[in-house]
N, C-alpha and C positions, 0 to 999 in steps of 0.2 A: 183652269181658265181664270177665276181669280187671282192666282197668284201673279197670274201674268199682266194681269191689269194692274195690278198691284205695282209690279217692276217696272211696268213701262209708265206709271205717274210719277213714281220716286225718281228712272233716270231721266225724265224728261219736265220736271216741275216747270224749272224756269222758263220753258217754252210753251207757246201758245197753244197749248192742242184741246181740244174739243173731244164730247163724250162719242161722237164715231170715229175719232181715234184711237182713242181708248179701247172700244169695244173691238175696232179692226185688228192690233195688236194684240185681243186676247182671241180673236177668231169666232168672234160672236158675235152678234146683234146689242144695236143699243139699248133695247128694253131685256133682253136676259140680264143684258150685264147690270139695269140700274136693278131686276130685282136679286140679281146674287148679291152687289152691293149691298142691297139694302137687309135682305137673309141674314148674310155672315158677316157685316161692319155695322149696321142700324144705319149706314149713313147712305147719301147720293153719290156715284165716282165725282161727283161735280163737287158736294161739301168733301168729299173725303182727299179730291186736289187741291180745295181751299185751304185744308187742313195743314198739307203737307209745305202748301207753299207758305203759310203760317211758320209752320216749326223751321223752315229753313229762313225766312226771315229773323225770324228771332234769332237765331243761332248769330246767322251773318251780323244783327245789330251788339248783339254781346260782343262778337270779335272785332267790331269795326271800333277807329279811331275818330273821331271828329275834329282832332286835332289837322288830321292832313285830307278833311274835307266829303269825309263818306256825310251822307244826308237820309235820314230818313226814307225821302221822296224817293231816292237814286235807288236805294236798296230795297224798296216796296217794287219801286218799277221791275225792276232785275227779276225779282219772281212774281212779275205778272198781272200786279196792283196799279192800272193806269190811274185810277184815283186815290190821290193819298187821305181825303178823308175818308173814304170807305173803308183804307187800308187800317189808318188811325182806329176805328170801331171796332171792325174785327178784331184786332191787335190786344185794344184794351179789355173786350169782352174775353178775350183767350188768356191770357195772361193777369188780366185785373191791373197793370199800370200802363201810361200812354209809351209809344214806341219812344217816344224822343228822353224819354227818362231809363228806360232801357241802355239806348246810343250812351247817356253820359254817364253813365254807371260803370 
């Protein structure tokens, strides 16, 4: 059941989905699923989608150019970040430098 939850947040990050998504896709209720989450990861499906759309932001800002106009904001949005300063927090809290120094790096 986990695993399953697990595959459908990683292939679905970029999209909007919600923890009875999540739970629906692993074939279970959304409190099983927040406490096997929380059991076998320490974390919420909720932080541990946060998480994931974290690492694939990050990834996407290493690879992006800013030369032909990738932004911050654009690539927060993409996985799910309507607010770029929240996105900014998180970011810097995960990593320890701001996203936009990431991009020019």
């Amino acid at each position: 059941m986990l695993r399953r939850a697990v595959a459908f947040v990683d292939g679905h990050a970029s999209l909007p989905i919600t923890v009875t998504d999540i739970a629906r896709a692993a074939g279970v209720g959304p409190r099983a699923l927040q406490l096997a989450f929380a059991r076998h990861l320490g974390l919420s499906p909720t932080a541990y989608l946060r998480r994931v759309r974290l690492e694939c932001a990050h990834r996407e800002l290493q690879a992006a150019d800013p030369t032909t106009g990738d932004t911050v904001a654009a690539i927060a949005r993409r996985w799910g970040f309507a607010r770029p300063d929240r996105f900014t927090v998180a970011y810097r809290a995960t990593y320890g430098v701001l996203p936009s120094h990431t991009l020019r790096t």
